[in-house]
LOVEX-34165 format. One line per 10 residues: their letters; for each residue x, y, z of C-alpha. Coordinates in steps of 0.25 Angstrom, whole numbers, plus 2048, in hexadecimal, padded with zeros to 3 digits. Layout:
a) X Y Z; ...
***
This chain:
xxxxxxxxxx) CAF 9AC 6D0; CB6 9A5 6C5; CBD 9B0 6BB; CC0 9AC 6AD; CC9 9B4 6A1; CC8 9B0 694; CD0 9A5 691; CCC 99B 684; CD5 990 687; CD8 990 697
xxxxxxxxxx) CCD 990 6A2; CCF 99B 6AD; CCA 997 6B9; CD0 99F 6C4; CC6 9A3 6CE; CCB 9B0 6D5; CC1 9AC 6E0; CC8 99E 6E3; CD7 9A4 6E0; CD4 9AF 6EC
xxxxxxxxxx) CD0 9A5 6F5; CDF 9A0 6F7; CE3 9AD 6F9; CF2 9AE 6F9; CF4 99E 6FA; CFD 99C 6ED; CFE 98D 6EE; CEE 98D 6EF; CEE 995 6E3; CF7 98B 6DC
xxxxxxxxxx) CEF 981 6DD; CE2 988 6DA; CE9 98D 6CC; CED 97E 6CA; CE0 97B 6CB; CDA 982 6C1; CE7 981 6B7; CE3 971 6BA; CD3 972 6B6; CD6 975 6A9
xxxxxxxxxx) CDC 96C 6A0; CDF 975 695; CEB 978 69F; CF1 96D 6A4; CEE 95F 6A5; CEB 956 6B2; CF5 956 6BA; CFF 95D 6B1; D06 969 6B3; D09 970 6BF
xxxxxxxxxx) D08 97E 6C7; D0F 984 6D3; D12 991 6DB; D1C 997 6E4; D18 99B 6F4; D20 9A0 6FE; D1F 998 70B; D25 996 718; D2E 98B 719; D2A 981 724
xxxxxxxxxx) D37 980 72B; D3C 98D 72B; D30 994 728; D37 99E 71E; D30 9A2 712; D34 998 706; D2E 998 6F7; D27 98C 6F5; D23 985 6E8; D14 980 6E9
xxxxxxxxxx) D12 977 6DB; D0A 96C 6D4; D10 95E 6DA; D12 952 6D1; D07 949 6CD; CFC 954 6D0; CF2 95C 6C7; CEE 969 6C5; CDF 969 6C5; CDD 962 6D3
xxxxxxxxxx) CEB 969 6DB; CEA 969 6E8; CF6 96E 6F2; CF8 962 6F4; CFD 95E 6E7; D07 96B 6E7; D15 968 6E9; D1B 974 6F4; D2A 977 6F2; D35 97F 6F5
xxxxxxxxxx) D39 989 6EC; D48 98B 6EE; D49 97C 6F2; D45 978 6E4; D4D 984 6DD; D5A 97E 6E6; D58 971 6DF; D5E 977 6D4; D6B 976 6D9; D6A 967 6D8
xxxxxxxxxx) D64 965 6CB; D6E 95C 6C2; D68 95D 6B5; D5C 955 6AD; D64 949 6AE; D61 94B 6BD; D53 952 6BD; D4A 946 6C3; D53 947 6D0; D4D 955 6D2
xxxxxxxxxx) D40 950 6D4; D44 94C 6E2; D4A 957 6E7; D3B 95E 6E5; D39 958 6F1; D42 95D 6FB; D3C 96A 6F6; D2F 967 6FB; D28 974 704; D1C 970 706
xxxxxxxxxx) D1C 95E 70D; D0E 95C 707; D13 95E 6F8; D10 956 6EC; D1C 950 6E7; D22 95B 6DF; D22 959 6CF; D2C 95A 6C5; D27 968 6C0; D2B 96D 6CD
xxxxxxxxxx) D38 975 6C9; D31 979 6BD; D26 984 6C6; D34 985 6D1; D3D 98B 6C7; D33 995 6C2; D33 9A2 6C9; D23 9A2 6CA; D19 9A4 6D4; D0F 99A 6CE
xxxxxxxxxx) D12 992 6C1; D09 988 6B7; D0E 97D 6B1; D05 977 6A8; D01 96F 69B; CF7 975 693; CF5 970 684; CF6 97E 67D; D04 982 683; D0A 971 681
xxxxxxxxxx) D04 975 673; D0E 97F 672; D18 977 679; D19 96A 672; D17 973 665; D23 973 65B; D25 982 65B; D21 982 669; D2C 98C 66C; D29 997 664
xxxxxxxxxx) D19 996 664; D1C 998 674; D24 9A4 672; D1B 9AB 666; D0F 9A7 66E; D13 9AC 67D; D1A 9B9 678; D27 9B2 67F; D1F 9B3 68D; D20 9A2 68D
xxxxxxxxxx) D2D 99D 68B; D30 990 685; D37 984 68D; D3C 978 685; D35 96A 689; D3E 964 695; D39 95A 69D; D32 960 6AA; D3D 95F 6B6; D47 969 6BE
xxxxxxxxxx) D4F 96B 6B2; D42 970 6AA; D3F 978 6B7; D4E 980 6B5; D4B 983 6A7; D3F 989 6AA; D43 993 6B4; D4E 996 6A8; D47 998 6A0; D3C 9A2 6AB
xxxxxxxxxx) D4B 9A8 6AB; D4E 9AA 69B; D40 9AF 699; D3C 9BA 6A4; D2C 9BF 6A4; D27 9B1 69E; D18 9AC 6A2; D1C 99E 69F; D22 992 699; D1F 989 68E
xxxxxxxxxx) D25 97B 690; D27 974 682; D20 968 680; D1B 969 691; D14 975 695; D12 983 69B; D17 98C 6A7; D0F 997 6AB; D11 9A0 6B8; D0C 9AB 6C1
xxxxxxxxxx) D0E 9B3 6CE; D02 9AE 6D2; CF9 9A3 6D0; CEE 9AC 6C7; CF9 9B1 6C0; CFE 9A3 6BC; CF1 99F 6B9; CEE 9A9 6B0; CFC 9A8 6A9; CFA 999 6A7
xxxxxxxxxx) CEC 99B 6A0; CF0 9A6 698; CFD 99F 692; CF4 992 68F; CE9 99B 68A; CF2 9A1 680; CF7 994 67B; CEB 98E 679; CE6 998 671; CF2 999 667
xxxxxxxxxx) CEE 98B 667; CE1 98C 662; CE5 996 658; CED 98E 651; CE5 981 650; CE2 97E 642; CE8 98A 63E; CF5 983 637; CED 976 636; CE2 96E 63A
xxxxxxxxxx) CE4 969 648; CEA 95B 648; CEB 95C 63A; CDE 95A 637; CD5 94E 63A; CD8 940 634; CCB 93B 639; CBF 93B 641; CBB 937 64E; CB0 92E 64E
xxxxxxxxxx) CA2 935 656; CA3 933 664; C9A 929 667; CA4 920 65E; CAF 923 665; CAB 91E 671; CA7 913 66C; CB4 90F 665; CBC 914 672; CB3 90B 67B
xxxxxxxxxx) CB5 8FD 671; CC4 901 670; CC9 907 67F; CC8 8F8 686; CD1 8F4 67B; CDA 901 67C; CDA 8FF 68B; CDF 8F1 68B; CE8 8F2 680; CEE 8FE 689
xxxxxxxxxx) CF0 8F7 696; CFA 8EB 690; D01 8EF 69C; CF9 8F6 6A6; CEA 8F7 6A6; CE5 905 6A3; CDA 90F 6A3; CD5 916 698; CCF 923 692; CC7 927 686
xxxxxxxxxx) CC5 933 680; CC0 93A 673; CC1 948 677; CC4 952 66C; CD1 955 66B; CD6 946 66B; CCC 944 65F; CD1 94F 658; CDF 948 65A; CDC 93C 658
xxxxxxxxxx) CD5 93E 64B; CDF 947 646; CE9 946 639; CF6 94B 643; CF4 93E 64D; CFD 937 646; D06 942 647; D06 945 656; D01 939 65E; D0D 932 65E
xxxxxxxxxx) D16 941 663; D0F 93E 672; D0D 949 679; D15 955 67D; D12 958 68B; D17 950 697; D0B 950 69D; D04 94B 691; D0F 941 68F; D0F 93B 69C
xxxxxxxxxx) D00 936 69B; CFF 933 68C; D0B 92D 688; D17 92E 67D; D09 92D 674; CFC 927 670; CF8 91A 66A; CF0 920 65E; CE6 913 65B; CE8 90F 64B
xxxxxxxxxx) CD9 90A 64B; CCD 912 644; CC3 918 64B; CB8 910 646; CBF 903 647; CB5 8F8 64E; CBA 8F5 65A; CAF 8EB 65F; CBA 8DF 65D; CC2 8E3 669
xxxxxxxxxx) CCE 8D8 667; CCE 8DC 659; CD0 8E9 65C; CDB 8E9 668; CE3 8DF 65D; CE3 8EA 653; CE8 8F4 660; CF1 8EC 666; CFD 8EF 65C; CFC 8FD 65E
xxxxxxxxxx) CFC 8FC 66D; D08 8F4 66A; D10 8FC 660; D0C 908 66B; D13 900 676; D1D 8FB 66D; D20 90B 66B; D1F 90E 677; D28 906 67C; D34 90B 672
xxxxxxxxxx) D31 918 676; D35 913 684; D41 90E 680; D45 919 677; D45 923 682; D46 91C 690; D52 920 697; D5A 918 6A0; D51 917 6AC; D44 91B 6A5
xxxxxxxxxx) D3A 912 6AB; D34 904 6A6; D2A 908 699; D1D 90A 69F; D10 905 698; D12 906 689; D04 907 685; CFC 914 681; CF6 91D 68A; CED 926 680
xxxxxxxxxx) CEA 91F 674; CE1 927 668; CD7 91F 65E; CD5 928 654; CC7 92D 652; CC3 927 661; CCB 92E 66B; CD7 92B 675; CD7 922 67F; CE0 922 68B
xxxxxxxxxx) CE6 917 693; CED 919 6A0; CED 912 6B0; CE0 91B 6B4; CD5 921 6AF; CD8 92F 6B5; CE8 92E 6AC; CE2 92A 6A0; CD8 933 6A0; CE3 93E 6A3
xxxxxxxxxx) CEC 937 698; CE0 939 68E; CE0 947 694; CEF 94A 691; CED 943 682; CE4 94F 67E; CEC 959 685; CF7 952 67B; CEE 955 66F; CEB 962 674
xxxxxxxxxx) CF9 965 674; CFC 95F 666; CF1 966 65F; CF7 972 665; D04 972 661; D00 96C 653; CF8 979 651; D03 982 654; D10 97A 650; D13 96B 651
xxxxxxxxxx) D11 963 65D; D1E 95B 663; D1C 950 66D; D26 94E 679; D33 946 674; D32 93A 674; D3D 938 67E; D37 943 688; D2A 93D 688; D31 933 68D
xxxxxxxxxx) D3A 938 696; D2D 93C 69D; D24 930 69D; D30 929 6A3; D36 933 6AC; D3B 92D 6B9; D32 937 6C1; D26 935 6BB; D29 925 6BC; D2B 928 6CB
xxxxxxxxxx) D1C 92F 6CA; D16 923 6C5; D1E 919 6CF; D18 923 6DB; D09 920 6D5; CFF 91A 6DF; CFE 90B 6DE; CF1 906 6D4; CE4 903 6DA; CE1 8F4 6D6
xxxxxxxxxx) CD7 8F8 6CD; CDE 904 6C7; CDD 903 6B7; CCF 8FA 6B8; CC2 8FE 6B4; CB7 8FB 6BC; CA8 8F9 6B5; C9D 8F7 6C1; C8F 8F6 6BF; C85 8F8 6CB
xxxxxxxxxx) C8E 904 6CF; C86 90F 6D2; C85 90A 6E1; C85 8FD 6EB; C8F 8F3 6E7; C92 8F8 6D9; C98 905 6DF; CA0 8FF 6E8; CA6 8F7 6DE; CA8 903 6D5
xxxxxxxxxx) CAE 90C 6E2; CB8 900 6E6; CBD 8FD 6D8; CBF 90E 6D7; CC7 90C 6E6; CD1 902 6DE; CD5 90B 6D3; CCA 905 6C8; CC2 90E 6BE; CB3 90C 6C1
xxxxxxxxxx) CA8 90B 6B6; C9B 90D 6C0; C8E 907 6B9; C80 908 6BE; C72 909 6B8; C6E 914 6C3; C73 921 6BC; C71 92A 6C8; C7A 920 6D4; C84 91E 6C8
xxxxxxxxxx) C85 92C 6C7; C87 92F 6D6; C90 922 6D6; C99 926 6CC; C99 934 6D2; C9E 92E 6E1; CA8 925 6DB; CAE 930 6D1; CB0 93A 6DD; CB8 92D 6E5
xxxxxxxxxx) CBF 929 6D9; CBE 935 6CD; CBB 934 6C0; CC5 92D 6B8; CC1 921 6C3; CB2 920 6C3; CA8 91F 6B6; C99 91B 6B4; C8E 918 6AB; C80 915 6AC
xxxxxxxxxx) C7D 905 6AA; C72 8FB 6AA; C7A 8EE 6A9; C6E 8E7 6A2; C71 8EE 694; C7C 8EC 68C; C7C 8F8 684; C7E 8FF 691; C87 8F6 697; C91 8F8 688
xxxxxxxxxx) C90 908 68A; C94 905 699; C9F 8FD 697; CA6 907 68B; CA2 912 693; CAB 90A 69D; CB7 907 693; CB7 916 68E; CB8 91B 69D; CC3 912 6A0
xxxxxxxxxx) CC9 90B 694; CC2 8FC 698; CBD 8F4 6A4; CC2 8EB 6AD; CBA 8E8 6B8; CAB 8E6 6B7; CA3 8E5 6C4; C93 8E1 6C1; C8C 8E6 6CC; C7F 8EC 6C6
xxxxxxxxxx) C74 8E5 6CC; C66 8E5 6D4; C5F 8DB 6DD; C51 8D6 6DE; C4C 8CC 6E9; C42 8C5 6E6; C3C 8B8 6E7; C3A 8AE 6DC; C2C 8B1 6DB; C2D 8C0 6DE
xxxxxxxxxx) C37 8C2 6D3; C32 8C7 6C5; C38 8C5 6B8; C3D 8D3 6B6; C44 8D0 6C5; C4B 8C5 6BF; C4E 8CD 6B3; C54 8D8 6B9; C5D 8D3 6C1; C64 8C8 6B5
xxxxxxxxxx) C62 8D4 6AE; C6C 8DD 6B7; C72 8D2 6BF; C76 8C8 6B5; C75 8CD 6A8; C7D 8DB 6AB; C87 8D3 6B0; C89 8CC 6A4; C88 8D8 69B; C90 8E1 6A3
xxxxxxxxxx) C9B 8D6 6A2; C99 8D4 693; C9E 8DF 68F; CA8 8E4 699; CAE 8D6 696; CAF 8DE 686; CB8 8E8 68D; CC0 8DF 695; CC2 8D7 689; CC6 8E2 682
xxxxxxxxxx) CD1 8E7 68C; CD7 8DA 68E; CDA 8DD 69C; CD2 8D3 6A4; CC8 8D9 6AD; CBD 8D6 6B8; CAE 8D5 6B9; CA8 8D4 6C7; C9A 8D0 6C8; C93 8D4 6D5
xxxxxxxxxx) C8A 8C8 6D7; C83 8C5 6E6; C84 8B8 6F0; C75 8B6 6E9; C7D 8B1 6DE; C80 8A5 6E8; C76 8A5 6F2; C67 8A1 6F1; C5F 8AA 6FA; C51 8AD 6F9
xxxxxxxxxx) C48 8B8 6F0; C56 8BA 6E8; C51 8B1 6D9; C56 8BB 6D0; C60 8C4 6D6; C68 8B5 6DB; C66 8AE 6CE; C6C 8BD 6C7; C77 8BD 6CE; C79 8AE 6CE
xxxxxxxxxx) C7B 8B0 6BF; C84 8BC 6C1; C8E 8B3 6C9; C8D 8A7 6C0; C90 8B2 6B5; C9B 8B8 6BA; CA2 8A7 6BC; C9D 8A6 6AC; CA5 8B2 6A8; CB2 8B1 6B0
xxxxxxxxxx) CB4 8A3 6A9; CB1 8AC 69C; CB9 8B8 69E; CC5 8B2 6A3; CCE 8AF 698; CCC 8BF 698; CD2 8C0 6A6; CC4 8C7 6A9; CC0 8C4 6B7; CB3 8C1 6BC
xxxxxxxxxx) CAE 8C1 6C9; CA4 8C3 6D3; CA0 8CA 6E0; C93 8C3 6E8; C8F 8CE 6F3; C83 8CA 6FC; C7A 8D4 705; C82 8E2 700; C79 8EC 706; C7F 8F9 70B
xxxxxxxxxx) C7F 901 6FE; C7B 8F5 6F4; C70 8F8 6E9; C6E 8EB 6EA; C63 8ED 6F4; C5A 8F7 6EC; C4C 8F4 6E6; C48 8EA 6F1; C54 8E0 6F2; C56 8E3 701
xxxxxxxxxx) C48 8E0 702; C46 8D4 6FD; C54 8CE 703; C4D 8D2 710; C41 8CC 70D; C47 8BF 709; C4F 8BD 717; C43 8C2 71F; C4C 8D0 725; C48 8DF 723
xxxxxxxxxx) C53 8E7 71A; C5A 8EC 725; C5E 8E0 72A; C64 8DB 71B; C73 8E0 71F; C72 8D8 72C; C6B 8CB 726; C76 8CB 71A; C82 8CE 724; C7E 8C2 72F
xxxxxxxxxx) C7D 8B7 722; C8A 8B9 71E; C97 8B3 726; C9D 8C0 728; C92 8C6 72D; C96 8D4 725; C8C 8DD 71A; C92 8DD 70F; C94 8ED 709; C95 8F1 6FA
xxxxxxxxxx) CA5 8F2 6FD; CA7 8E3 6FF; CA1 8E2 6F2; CAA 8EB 6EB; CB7 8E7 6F2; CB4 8D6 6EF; CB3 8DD 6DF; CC1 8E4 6E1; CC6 8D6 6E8; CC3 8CE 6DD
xxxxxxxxxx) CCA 8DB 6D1; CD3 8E0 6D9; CDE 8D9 6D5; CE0 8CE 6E0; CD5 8C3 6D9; CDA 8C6 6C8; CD9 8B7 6C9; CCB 8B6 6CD; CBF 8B3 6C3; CB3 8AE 6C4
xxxxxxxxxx) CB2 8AD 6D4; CA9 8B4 6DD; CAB 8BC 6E9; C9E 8BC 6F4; C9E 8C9 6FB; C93 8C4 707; C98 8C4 713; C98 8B5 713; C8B 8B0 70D; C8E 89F 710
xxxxx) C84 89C 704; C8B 8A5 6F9; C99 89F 6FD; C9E 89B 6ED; C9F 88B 6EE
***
């Protein structure tokens, strides 16, 4: 049964139950206490902080008893720890490293040395906080992030309010850039200060510990508890927070609405120099930021924590455009941005050269990553969808932490030089060099319509295999959902989006495409693959036939591209629209009037708009399949039927009687589909426009002459 203590500001959420089941297994209980420290953000932030514990083992060689340091490896995150993300080491191997250490001019070399104190072969790659749990005399230790204790950290009189408010039972450790030498000045300062329950790290971060994991657990709530609740008494006792509003934000739905005409334009502005995804958001605490009299004042300080820093940059582009500006004239308005962006990069830029050092690495991308539009929101640009969001993440942690510190003192930002001493630090340009080569589609968004099953999925699931956000759309609420649920678990969330659309109304189809913009920041490739078939003969087909299927077929396709082509536009990045079309777009076959002469015009279409669009470097292209049955929607309401009707078979012979009239002799599956759309964006064919690729297994008659 889940216990709970009265906490306000902390969640508890040890279960006894769950805590007895590993029994005397420390490491086990390491990462359970992990866990929960991870699953609450008011803690730590993902993948920041770390935890560890000490165990006796025996030594594999000798068999001897040895203690053994069992702690967070680099790169991981707390909420989702396994043991596999642990780094094992032995104790008295890193405590020997002492001996060698050469001073701060030498600290990156110790790094290195981690390794030959490797315990455990199936270790994580040891972090740089490792000294920093070696040194400490402690059983279990917590090292973590939470905005009420970097409040009091990056706070002006951060000192003393540590000491009045902790009763001397957390001492005070000047900001030092994490490493070995920090790790000696903590186990100094363990040794100055006898019967402590922790340490505050100015401008960083917390150190808690126990004898056991419970007792840690415990110690770190309590401390942040009692943080958070200095905090709160002090909001607005002094003054208003933030100084007070300057402005107000506009209501929601107006918000969105001048966040989805601007990100397209933010988004292509960012990606001068690499293409990037974006974030949205208008939560609360950046509103009450944003619209604040004290922006001015502490936007351009940055932020204070490392972590924060890291993800957000030496600080926001803070827009100089009012929030009820009209945005509809898109090139008018990226005009009146495109200074600001520069002067930021301009800044950026000195910045670089005032602080690099002699083998600093090359300035990386000058352009923001969080950027705030005063009464809107914030938006936040990065490589994925999954590190902007986090970026956006660690932004209002940095807010959390300057209202803090503004309530009890006066925030201070890290130094400039510091800050960059950390964003260019050798080790973590090493981290970044060792990161897995891109997907070809990372960085795109994908909009495909006809997703929920068939060829449209298969599209959506192979552009989500190369790295691409996906935009599922579908009229059929219920497959979309089951869809979007299948694709999620394979690909998670921050890959995988849907919304309900019938590609006949436009209304729909401009909710669709902004819902699309504000999920991702833009689009870039757009697959039209909603569709339907009826098989008819001419006297056999009705009017309403005819209608539905230039309605769905031909005249979707042209909406859909109408306004994704806005977005493209707006973005300035090229782009690529793929029209599924069929080998009846060719080929005259029997009881096929309408669906044939539909999908006719849906090729001749697509020819018309990749002359248009190509002074745009918007690609057009498009994908003929022929007979795609396993899994294909295409043969619901009746359409096997009447094909077998027409060539005189029964519907089980279909799959056989398509297969023997091609040249290869092969069925075609809903992957060949997909794999000829990834052949033609993939990167290999950005030269290609206006041509079509036939996906038939060889149908002589459909051969483009």
């Amino acid at each position: 049964m889940l216990v709970t203590t009265d906490y306000n500001y902390v969640s508890y959420l040890w279960d006894v139950g769950v805590a007895n089941s590993f029994g005397n297994d420390e490491v086990a209980l390491l990462i359970y206490r992990s866990n929960l420290l991870g699953a609450d953000l008011r803690l730590t932030n993902y993948a920041g902080g770390n935890t560890s514990c000490k165990t006796v083992e025996a030594d594999r060689l000798t068999g001897r008893d040895v203690d053994v340091l069992w702690v967070k490896g680099s790169g991981g995150d707390l909420g989702t720890l396994k043991k596999s993300g642990l780094a094992g080491l032995y104790l008295e191997k890193l405590h020997s490293l002492k001996s060698l250490y050469r001073g701060l001019e030498f600290e990156d070399e110790m790094v290195q040395l981690f390794n030959h104190c490797i315990y455990d072969l199936d270790s994580k790659a040891p972090s740089i906080d490792t000294p920093l749990h070696a040194f400490l005399p402690y059983k279990h230790i917590d090292h973590l992030h939470p905005d009420a204790i970097i409040a009091i950290a990056a706070a002006k009189d951060g000192e003393q309010i540590t000491k009045e408010l902790f009763g001397g039972k957390l001492a005070w450790v000047k900001w030092q850039k994490p490493g070995f030498d920090l790790g000696l000045l903590l186990e100094k300062t363990i040794q100055e200060n006898p019967g402590i329950n922790g340490l505050i790290l100015g401008s960083h971060g917390l150190f808690t510990w126990g004898d056991t994991a419970y007792d840690c657990y415990l110690n770190t709530l309590e401390t942040i508890e009692k943080a958070s609740a200095y905090l709160q008494e002090n909001f607005g006792k002094n003054r208003e927070v933030f100084g007070g509003a300057h402005m107000e934000a506009l209501p929601k739905e107006q918000r969105e609405s001048q966040a989805g005409k601007i990100i397209a334009v933010l988004r292509g502005l960012c990606s001068s120099r690499n293409r990037m995804i974006g974030h949205f958001t208008d939560d609360a605490r950046v509103l009450e930021f944003i619209n604040s009299n004290d922006l001015a004042k502490l936007a351009p300080l940055g932020t204070s924590c490392p972590d924060h820093f890291l993800r957000t940059k030496i600080k926001p582009l803070v827009l100089q455009l009012e929030a009820t500006a009209d945005l509809t004239d898109a090139e008018e308005v990226r005009q009146q941005l495109e200074k600001q962006f520069e002067d930021y990069r301009a800044y950026y830029a000195s910045y670089y050269d005032r602080c690099k050092h002699d083998n600093s690495p090359a300035i990386r991308d000058a352009n923001p990553v969080v950027i705030l539009y005063p009464g809107v929101g914030m938006f936040t640009f990065a490589k994925d969808k999954q590190t902007a969001r986090v970026s956006s993440e660690f932004y209002i942690n940095a807010i959390n932490v300057m209202r803090g510190a503004e309530a009890i003192s006066e925030y201070q930002g890290l130094p400039e030089q510091e800050a960059f001493n950390i964003e260019y630090w050798l080790l973590e340009e090493a981290k970044l060099q060792r990161m897995p080569k891109e997907k070809a589609l990372s960085r795109k968004v994908a909009f495909v319509t006809g997703a929920s099953g068939g060829i449209g999925r298969a599209i959506a699931e192979k552009l989500a295999q190369e790295g691409a956000c996906v935009v599922l759309t579908d009229m059929n609420e219920a497959a979309l959902a089951t869809t979007k649920s299948e694709l999620t678990r394979l690909y998670g969330k921050d890959t995988i989006e849907a919304v309900v659309l019938d590609v006949t109304k436009p209304e729909a189809i401009s909710k669709a495409i902004a819902f699309a913009s504000l999920s991702f920041g833009g689009v870039d490739i757009i697959v039209n693959c909603a569709g339907l078939s009826i098989s008819k003969s001419l006297t056999e087909t009705t009017e309403a036939d005819y209608d539905l299927l230039q309605n769905v077929l031909v005249k979707g396709q042209f909406l859909i591209s109408q306004q994704a082509v806005g977005v493209l536009r707006k973005q300035k990045l090229g782009g690529d629209i793929i029209n599924i079309a069929s080998k009846n777009a060719l080929v005259s076959g029997p009881n096929n009037i309408a669906y044939g002469t539909a999908k006719a015009a849906q090729l001749h279409m697509s020819r018309l708009m990749a002359a248009e669009l190509g002074p745009d470097k918007i690609r057009v292209n498009v994908v003929n399949p022929d007979a795609v049955i396993q899994g294909s929607k295409i043969w619901e309401n009746g359409w096997a039927e009447g094909r077998a009707k027409s060539y005189g078979i029964t519907v089980d012979q279909l799959p056989a009687f398509y297969a023997k009239r091609t040249v290869l002799n092969e069925e075609i599956l809903t992957e060949d589909i997909a794999n000829a759309v990834f052949v033609l964006i993939g990167g290999s064919m950005n030269k290609s426009t206006g041509n079509v690729l036939n996906v038939d297994g060889g149908v002589p008659a459909a051969f483009v002459r």
